[in-house]
C-alpha positions as CSV (number, residue, x, y, z in Angstrom):
1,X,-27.1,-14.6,10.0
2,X,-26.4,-17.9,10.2
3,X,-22.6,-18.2,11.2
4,X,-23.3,-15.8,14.2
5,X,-23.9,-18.0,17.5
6,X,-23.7,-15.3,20.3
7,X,-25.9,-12.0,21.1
8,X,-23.4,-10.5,21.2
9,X,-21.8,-11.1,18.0
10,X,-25.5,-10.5,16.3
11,X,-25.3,-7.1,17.8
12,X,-22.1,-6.1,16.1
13,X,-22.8,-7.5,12.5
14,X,-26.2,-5.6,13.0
15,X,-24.4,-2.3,13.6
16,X,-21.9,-3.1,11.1
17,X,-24.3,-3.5,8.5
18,X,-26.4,-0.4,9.7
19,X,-23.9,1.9,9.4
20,X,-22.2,0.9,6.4
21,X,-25.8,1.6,4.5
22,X,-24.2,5.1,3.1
23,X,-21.4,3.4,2.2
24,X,-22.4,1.1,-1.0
25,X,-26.1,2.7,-2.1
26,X,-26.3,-0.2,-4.4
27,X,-22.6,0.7,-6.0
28,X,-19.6,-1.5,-5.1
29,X,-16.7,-0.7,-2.9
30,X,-12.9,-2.2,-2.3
31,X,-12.7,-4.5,0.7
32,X,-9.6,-2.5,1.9
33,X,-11.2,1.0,1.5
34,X,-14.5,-0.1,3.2
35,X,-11.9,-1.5,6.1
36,X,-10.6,1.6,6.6
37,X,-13.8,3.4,6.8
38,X,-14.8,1.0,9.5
39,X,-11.0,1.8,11.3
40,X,-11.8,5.4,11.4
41,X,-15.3,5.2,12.2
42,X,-14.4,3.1,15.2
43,X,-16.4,-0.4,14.5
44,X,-13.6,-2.0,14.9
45,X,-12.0,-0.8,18.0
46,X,-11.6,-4.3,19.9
47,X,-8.4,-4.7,18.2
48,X,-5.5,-2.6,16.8
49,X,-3.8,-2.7,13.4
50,X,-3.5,-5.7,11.6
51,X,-5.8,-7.4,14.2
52,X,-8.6,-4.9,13.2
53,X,-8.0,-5.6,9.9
54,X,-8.5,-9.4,10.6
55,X,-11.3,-8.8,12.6
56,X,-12.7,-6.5,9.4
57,X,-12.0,-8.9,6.9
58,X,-13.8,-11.9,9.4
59,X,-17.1,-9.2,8.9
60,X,-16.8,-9.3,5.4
61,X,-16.7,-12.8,4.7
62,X,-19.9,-13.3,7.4
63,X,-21.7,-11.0,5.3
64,X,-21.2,-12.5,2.4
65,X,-22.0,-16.0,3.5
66,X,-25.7,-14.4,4.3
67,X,-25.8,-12.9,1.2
68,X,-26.2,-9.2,2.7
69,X,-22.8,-8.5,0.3
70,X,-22.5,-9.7,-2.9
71,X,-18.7,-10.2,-4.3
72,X,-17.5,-8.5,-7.3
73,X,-14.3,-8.7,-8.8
74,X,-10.9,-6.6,-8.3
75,X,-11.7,-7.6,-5.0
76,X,-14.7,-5.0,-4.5
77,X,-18.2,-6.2,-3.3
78,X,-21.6,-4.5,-3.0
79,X,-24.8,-4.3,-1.2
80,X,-28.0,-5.1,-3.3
81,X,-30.2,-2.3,-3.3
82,X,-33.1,-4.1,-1.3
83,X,-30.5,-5.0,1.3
84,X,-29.4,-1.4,1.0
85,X,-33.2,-0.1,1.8
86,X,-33.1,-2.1,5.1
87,X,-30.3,-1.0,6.4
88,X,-31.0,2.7,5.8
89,X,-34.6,1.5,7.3
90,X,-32.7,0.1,10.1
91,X,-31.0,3.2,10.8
92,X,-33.6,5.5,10.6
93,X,-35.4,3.5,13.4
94,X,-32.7,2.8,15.7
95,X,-32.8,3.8,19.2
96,X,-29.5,6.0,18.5
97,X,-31.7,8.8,17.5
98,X,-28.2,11.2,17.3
99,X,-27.0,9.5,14.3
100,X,-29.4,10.4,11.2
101,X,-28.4,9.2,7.5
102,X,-28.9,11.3,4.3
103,X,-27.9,9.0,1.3
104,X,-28.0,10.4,-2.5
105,X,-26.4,9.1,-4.4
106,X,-26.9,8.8,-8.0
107,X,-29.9,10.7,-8.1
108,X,-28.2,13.3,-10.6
109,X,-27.9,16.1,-8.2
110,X,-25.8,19.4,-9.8
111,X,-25.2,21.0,-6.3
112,X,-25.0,19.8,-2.4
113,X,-28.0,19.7,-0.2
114,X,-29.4,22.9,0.9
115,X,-27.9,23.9,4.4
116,X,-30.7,23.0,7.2
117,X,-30.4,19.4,6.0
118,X,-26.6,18.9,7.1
119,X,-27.5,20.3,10.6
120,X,-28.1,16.9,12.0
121,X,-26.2,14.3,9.7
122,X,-23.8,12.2,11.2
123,X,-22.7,10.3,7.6
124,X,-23.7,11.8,4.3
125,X,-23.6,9.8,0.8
126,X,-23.7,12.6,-2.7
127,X,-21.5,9.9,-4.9
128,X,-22.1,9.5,-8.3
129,X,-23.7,13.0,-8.7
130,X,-22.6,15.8,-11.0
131,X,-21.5,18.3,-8.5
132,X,-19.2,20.8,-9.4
133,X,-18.5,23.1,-6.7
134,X,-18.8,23.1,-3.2
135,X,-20.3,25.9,-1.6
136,X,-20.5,28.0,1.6
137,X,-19.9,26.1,4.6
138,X,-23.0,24.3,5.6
139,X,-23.4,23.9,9.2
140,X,-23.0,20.4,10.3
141,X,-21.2,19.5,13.7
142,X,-22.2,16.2,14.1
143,X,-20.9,15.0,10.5
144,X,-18.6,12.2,10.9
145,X,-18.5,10.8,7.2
146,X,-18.8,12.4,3.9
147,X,-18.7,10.7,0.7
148,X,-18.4,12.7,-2.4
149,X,-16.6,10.6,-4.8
150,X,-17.8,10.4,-8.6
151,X,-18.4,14.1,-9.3
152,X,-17.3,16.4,-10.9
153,X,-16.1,18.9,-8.3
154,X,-13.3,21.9,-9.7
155,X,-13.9,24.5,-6.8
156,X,-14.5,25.0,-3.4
157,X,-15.6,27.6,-1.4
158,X,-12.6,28.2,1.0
159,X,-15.1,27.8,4.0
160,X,-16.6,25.1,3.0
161,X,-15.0,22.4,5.5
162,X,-14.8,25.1,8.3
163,X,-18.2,24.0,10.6
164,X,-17.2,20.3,10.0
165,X,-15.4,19.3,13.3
166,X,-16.2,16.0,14.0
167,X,-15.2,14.8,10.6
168,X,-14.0,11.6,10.3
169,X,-14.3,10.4,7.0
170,X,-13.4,12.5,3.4
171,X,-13.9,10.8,0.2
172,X,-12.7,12.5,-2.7
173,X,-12.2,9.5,-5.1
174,X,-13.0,9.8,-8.7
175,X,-12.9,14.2,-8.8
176,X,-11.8,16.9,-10.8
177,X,-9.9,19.1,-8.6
178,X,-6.6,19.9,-9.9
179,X,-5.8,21.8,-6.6
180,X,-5.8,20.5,-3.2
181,X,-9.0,21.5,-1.5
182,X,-8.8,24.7,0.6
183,X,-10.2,24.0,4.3
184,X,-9.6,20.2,4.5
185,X,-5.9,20.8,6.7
186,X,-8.3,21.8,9.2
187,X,-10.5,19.2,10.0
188,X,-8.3,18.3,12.8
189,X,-10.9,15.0,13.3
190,X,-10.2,13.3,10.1
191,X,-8.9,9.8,10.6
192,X,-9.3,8.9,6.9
193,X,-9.1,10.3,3.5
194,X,-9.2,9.2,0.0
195,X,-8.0,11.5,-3.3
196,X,-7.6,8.2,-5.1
197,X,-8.0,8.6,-8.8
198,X,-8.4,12.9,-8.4
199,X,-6.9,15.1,-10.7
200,X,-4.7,16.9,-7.8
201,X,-1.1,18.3,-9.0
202,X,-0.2,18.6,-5.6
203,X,-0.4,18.2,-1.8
204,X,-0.2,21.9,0.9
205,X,2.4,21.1,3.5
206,X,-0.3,22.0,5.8
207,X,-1.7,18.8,5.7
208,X,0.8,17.7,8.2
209,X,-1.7,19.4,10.6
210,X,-3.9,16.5,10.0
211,X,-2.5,14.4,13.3
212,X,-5.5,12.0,13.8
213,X,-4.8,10.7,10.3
214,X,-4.9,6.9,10.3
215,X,-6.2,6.4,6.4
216,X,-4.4,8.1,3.5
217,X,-5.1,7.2,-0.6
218,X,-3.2,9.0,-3.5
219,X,-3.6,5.7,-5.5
220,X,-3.9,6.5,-9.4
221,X,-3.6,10.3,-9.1
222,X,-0.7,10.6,-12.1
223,X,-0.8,14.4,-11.6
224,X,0.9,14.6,-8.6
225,X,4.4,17.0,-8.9
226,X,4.4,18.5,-5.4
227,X,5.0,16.4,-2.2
228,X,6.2,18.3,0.3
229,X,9.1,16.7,2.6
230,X,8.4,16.1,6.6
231,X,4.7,15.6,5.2
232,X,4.4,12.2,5.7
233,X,6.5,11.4,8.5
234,X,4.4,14.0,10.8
235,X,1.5,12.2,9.9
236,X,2.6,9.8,13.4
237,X,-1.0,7.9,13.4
238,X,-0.8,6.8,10.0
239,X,-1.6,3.1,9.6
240,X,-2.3,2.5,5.9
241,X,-0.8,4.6,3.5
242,X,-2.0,3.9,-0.4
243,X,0.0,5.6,-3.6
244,X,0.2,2.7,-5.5
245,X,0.2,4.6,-9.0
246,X,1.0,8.1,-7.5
247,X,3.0,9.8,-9.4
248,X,3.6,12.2,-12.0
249,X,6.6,12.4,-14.7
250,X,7.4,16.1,-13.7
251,X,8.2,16.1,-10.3
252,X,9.4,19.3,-9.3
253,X,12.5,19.7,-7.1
254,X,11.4,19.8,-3.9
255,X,8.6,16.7,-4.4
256,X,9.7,13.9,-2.1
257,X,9.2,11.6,-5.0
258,X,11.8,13.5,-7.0
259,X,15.1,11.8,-7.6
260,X,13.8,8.2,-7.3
261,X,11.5,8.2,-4.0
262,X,14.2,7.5,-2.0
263,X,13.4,10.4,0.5
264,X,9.8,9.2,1.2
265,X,11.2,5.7,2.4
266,X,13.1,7.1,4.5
267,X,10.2,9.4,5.6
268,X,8.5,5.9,6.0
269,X,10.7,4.5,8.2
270,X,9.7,6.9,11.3
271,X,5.8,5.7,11.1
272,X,5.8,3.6,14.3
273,X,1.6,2.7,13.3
274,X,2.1,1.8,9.5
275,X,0.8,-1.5,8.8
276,X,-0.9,-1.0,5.2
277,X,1.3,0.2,2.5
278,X,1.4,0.3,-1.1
279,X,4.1,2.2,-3.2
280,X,5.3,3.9,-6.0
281,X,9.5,3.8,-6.8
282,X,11.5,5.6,-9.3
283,X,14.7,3.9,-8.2
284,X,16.6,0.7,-7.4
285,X,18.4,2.5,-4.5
286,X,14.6,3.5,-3.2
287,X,12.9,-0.3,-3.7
288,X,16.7,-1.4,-2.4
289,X,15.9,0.4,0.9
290,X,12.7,-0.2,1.5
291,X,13.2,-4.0,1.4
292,X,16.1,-3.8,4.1
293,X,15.5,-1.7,6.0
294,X,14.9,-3.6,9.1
295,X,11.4,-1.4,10.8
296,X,10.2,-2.0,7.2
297,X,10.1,-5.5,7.1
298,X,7.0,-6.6,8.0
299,X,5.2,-3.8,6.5
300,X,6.4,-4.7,3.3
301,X,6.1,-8.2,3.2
302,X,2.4,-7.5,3.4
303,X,2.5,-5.1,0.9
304,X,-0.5,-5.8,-1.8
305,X,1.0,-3.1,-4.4
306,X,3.6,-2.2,-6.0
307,X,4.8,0.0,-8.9
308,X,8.3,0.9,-10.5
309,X,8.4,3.7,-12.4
310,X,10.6,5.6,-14.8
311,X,13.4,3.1,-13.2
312,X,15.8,4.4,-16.0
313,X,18.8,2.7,-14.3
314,X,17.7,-0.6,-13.5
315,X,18.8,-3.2,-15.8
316,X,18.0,-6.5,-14.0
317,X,15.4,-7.4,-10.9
318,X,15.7,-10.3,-8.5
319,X,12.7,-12.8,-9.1
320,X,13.1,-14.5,-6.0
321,X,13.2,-10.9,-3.9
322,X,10.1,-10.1,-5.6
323,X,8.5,-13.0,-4.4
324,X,9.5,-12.6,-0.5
325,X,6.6,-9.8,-1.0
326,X,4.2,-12.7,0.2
327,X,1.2,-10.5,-0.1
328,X,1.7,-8.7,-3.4
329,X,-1.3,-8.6,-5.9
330,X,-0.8,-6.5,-8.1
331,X,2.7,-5.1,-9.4
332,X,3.0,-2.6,-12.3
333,X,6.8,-1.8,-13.9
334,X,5.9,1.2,-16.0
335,X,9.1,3.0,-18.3
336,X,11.9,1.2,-16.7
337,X,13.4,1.4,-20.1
338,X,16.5,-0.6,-19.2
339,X,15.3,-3.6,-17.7
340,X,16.4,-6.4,-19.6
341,X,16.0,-9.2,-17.3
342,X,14.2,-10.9,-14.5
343,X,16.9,-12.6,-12.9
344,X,15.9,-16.6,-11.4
345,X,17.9,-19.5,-11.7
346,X,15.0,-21.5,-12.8
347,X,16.9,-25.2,-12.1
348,X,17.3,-23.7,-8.4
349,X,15.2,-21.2,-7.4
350,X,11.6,-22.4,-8.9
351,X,11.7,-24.9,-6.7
352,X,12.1,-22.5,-3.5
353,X,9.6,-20.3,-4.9
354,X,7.3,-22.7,-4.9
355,X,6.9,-23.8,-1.6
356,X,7.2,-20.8,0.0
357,X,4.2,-20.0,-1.8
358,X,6.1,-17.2,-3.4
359,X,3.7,-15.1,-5.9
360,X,0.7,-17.0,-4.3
361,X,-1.4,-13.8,-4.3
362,X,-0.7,-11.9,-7.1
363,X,-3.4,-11.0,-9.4
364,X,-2.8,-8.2,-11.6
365,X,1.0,-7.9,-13.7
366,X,1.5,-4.8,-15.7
367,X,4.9,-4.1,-17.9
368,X,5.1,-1.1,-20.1
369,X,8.5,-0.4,-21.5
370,X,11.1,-2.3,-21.2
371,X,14.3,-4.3,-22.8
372,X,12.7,-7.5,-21.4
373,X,12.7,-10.7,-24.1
374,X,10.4,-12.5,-22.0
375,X,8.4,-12.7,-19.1
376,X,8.5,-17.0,-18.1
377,X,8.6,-16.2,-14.3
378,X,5.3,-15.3,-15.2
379,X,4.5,-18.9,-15.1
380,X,5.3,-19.2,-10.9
381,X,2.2,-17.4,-10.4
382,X,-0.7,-19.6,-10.2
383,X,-3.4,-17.1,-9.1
384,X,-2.4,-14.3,-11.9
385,X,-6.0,-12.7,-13.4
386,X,-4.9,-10.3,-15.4
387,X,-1.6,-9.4,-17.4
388,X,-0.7,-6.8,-19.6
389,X,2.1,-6.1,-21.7
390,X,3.1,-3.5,-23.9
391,X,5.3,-1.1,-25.5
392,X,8.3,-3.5,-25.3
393,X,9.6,-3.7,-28.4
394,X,12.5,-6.4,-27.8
395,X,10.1,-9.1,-26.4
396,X,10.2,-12.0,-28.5
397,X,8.6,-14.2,-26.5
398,X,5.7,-14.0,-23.2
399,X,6.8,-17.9,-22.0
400,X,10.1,-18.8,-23.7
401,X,10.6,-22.5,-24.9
402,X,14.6,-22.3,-23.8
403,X,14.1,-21.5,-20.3
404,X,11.2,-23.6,-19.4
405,X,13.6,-26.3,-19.9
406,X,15.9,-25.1,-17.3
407,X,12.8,-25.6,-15.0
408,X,13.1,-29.3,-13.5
409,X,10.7,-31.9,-14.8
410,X,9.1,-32.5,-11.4
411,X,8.5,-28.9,-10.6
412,X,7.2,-28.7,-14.5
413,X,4.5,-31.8,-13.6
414,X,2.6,-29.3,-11.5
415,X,3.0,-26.5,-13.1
416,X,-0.5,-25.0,-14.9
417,X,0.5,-21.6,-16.9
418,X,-2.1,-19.3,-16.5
419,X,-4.9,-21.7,-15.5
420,X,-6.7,-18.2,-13.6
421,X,-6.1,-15.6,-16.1
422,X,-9.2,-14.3,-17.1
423,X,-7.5,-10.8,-19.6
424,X,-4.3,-10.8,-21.5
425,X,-3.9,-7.5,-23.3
426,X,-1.1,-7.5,-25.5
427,X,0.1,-4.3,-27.3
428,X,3.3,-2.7,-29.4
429,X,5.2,-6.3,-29.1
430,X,7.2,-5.9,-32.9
431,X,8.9,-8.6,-32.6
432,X,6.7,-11.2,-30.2
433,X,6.5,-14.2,-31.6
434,X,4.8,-16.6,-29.2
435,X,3.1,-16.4,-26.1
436,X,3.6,-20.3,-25.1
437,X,4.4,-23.4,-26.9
438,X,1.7,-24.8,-26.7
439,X,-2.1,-25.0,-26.7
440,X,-3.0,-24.6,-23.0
441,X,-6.6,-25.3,-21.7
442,X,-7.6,-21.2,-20.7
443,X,-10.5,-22.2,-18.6
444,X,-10.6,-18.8,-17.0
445,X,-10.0,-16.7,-20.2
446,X,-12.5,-13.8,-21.1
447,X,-10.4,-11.5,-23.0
448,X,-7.6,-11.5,-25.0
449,X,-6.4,-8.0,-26.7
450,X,-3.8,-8.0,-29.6
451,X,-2.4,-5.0,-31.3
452,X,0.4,-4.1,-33.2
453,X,1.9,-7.5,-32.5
454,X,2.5,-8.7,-36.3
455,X,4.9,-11.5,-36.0
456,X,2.6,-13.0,-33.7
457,X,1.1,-15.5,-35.6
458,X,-0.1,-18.4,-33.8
459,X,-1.8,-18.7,-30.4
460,X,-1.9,-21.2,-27.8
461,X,-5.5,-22.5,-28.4
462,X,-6.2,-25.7,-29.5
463,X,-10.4,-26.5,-30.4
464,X,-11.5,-26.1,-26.6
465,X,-9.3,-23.5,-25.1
466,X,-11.2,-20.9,-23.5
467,X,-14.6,-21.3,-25.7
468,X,-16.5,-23.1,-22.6
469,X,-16.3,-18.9,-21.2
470,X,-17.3,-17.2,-24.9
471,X,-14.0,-15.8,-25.3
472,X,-13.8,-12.7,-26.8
473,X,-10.5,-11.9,-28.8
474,X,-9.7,-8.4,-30.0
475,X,-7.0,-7.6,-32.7
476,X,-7.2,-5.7,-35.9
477,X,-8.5,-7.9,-39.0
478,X,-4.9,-8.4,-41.0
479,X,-3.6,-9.8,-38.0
480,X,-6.6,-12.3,-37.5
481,X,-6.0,-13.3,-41.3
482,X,-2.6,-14.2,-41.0
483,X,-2.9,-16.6,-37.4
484,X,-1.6,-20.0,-38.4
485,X,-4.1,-22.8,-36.9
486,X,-3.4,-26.6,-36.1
487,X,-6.1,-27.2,-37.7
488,X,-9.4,-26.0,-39.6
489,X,-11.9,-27.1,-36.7
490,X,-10.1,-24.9,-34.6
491,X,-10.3,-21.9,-36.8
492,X,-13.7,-22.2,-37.2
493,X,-14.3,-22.5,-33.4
494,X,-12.4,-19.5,-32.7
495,X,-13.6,-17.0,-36.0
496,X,-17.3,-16.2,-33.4
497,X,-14.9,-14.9,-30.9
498,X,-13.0,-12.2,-33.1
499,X,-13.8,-8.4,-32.2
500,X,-12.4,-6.6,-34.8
501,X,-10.3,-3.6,-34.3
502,X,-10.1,-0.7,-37.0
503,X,-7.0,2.1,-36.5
C-alpha cells in the first residue's frame, strides 16, 4: 500500500480490508453504508462522529489508490473477486482465531445455513440468494454482522433473532417483507440497521428498545404508513439517520410523517449524536423548520439528500436557501403539484451562488409534478449527473432563453450547462419546447430519454455533441421523425444513436 508510511497505519488498512471481506463478495457497496458498517463494527473508534467519518472516507480513498477497491458510480465501489479471495484468505489465517467468516453470497441458496455452522461466526454474508424465510433461531452468540440483503425473505420465524446477542450489524436491504421482522427489537447490541429499499408498511414502536442504535436506513421504502411518535427521538445514540425516499402516500393518523413531517423534525431536534441525515418532507412548514432551527444547523448543511413530497401547498422555493445545503447530492421534488417557481434573482443572486460554491455537490435532480415552466437554476450546478423530469405538464422550457439574460455576462463567461450530465430522462412534458438554446458540447452524455414530449422538436446537438461517448437516445419513432436539425450531417450523425420506443 503505497501511501501508508507507518506500521502502524499498515496494520489498520490490513484489518480494514480483512474484515470488510463479507462485506462486497465481488458486489458493490455505497461508500456511506460501508462507513457505517465500519462505525458500528468499531474500526473506526479513534475518532467520533464526523471525524470517524473523515477518517472512513481517508480509508476509502487509500484503498482505492492501491487498487484493492475499484470505484463505481452513484458513489458505490467494489472489491474484485481476487482481491475478495485474499481477504477472506487473510481472515481465515489470522491470529484472531475468535472471529471466523462464512461468506455466500450469490451461490443461489433457497434457505439459511444449517444451524452448527452459525455456532462460531462472527460476520455472516447470504446476499444475493433466494431465501424466503427465516427459520428457527440458529444459535450463534458470537455473531456480530449479518448481511441478508437481495433475497426474497416474506417470513420469519418469531425466534429467529432470539440467540443473536452480540449483534451488531442487520442488513435487510433489497427484501420482501411487508411486516417488520418479529425478534429484531430485541437485539439490544445492534448499532446499525438497514431496511433500505424493503417492502415494510410499517415500523413496531418497540424498536425504540433498540438504545445502542447508531445506524438507521428507511431510504426508498415507499410503503411505509406507520411511524410511531417518540420512536425516533428515543433512539438517543443515533448518528446517521437515512429516509431519503421514505414514505408512503397513505399515512395513517398516528404516522409521524402524517400531516407534513413536521412532528419528526421536531423529534429530530432532541438527537444530541446526529450527524448524518437525509429526509423526506410533506410540508413547507416541516422543510421551514428544519432549516432554522438552530441544533439543526449543521446537521443539515451536510445533508446529502433531500426529498419533498406531496408538498400540495408550496407554490414557490427559495434557490438560494436550497443552495446553503452545501453538501446536497441528490434532491427529489415528487407531487408538489403547486410549485410554480424557483425563486432567484438571477442579476443578483447567481453571482453569490457561485462563490459560495452553492450546488457544488449535487448530482442527481428529480422533479415529478409540478406547475414549474422551467428549471434554468439548473444551470448553477456544475457537477449535476443526472436529471429527470417529468409529469409537468406546464413546462415549456428546461433552460429558458428570457432568464438567462437576466444572468450577468461575466457570470454567463464561465458558465458550462450541463458539461457532467451523463442521463437526461425526459417524460409527459406536453408543452416543452426546448431544452437550451443552443447546441452545447455534452461531453459526459450517455443517455437521453424522450417520451411523450411532442412539441419538442429540436435538440441542443450540433455534429459533435455527445457522439465521442456513443450516445444512446430513446424516444418513440414519430417523435425522432419530426426533430428539426441545423443541418443534414448532423442528422445523419445522430440517426446510429436512436433506440426506438414502441407504446
Amino acid at each position: 500500500m503505497a501511501s501508508k508510511k507507518a506500521p502502524r497505519e499498515w496494520e489498520h488498512a490490513i484489518e480494514v480490508l480483512r474484515s470488510s471481506a463479507s462485506k462486497f463478495s465481488d458486489y458493490g457497496i455505497s461508500i456511506e453504508d460501508l462507513i457505517d458498517c465500519w462505525i458500528c463494527e468499531g474500526f473506526l473508534d479513534e475518532y467520533n462522529g464526523i471525524g470517524a467519518r473523515n477518517q472512513g472516507s481517508s480509508l476509502i480513498r487509500s484503498l482505492l489508490h492501491v487498487c484493492l477497491l475499484e470505484e463505481e458510480d452513484d458513489n458505490r465501489v467494489k472489491m474484485h473477486d481476487v482481491v475478495c479471495d485474499m481477504a477472506l484468505w487473510i481472515a481465515s489465517t489470522t491470529e484472531k482465531q475468535e472471529e471466523r467468516y462464512l461468506v455466500l453470497a450469490g451461490v443461489g441458496l433457497t434457505e439459511t445455513p444449517r444451524s452448527e455452522l452459525w455456532q462460531e461466526v462472527t460476520r455472516m454474508s447470504l446476499m444475493q440468494n433466494k431465501i424466503w424465510r427465516l427459520p428457527e433461531s440458529p444459535a450463534s452468540p458470537h455473531l456480530l454482522t449479518l448481511f441478508l440483503s437481495s433475497n426474497y425473505i416474506s417470513m420469519a420465524n418469531e425466534e429467529f433473532f432470539q440467540s443473536m446477542a452480540s449483534l451488531r450489524v442487520l442488513k435487510l436491504s433489497h427484501t420482501l417483507p411487508r411486516h417488520f421482522l418479529v425478534g429484531i427489537s430485541n437485539l439490544f447490541s445492534l448499532q446499525n440497521l438497514y431496511l433500505s429499499e424493503t417492502g415494510i408498511e410499517g415500523l413496531p414502536l418497540e424498536l425504540r428498545y433498540l438504545v445502542n442504535l447508531k445506524c438507521l436506513n428507511l431510504e426508498s421504502t415507499y410503503r411505509i404508513s406507520k411511524f410511531p411518535g417518540q420512536l425516533i427521538s428515543n433512539l438517543k445514540m443515533l448518528e446517521a439517520l437515512r429516509m431519503f425516499k421514505c414514505d408512503s402516500s397513505k399515512q395513517k393518523s398516528s404516522s409521524i410523517l402524517f400531516g407534513g413531517s413536521l412532528v419528526l423534525v421536531e423529534e429530530l431536534v432532541g438527537l444530541k449524536h446526529l450527524n448524518v441525515l437525509t429526509i423526506t418532507l410533506h410540508s413547507f412548514a416541516a422543510l421551514q423548520r428544519l432549516l432554522t432551527s438552530p441544533r439543526l444547523q449543521s446537521i443539515v448543511s451536510n445533508t446529502p439528500s433531500l426529498s419533498l413530497t406531496n408538498c400540495r401547498s408550496l407554490s414557490s422555493l427559495s434557490v438560494l436557501t436550497l443552495a446553503s445545503l452545501r453538501h446536497l447530492e441528490a434532491l427529489d421534488m415528487m407531487d408538489c403539484k403547486d410549485l410554480e417557481e424557483m425563486e432567484i434573482d438571477y442579476a443578483g443572486e447567481v453571482k453569490r451562488i457561485r462563490e459560495t460554491h452553492g450546488f457544488f455537490s449535487l448530482h442527481i435532480v428529480s422533479i415529478w409534478g409540478s406547475k414549474l415552466r422551467h428549471v434554468t437554476w439548473l444551470i448553477l450546478a456544475p457537477n449535476l449527473k443526472h436529471i429527470a423530469v417529468t409529469n409537468c405538464r406546464y413546462l415549456e422550457e428546461i433552460i429558458s432563453l428570457d432568464k438567462l439574460g437576466e444572468i450577468p455576462s461575466e457570470e454567463m463567461q464561465n458558465l458550462i450547462p450541463f458539461a457532467r450530465l451523463g442521463f437526461l430522462y425526459l417524460g409527459g412534458l406536453e408543452n416543452l419546447r426546448s431544452i437550451y438554446p443552443r447546441a452545447l458540447p455534452f461531453p459526459h452524455l450517455k443517455e437521453l430519454h424522450v417520451t411523450l414530449c411532442p412539441k419538442l422538436m429540436k435538440l441542443p446537438f450540433d455534429c459533435t455533441s455527445g457522439l465521442e461517448r456513443k450516445l444512446i437516445i430513446k424516444g418513440q419513432e414519430w417523435w425522432w421523425n419530426n426533430l428539426q436539425w441545423d443541418d443534414q450531417a448532423t442528422q445523419n450523425a445522430f440517426l446510429p444513436c436512436l433506440k426506438k420506443w414502441h407504446f
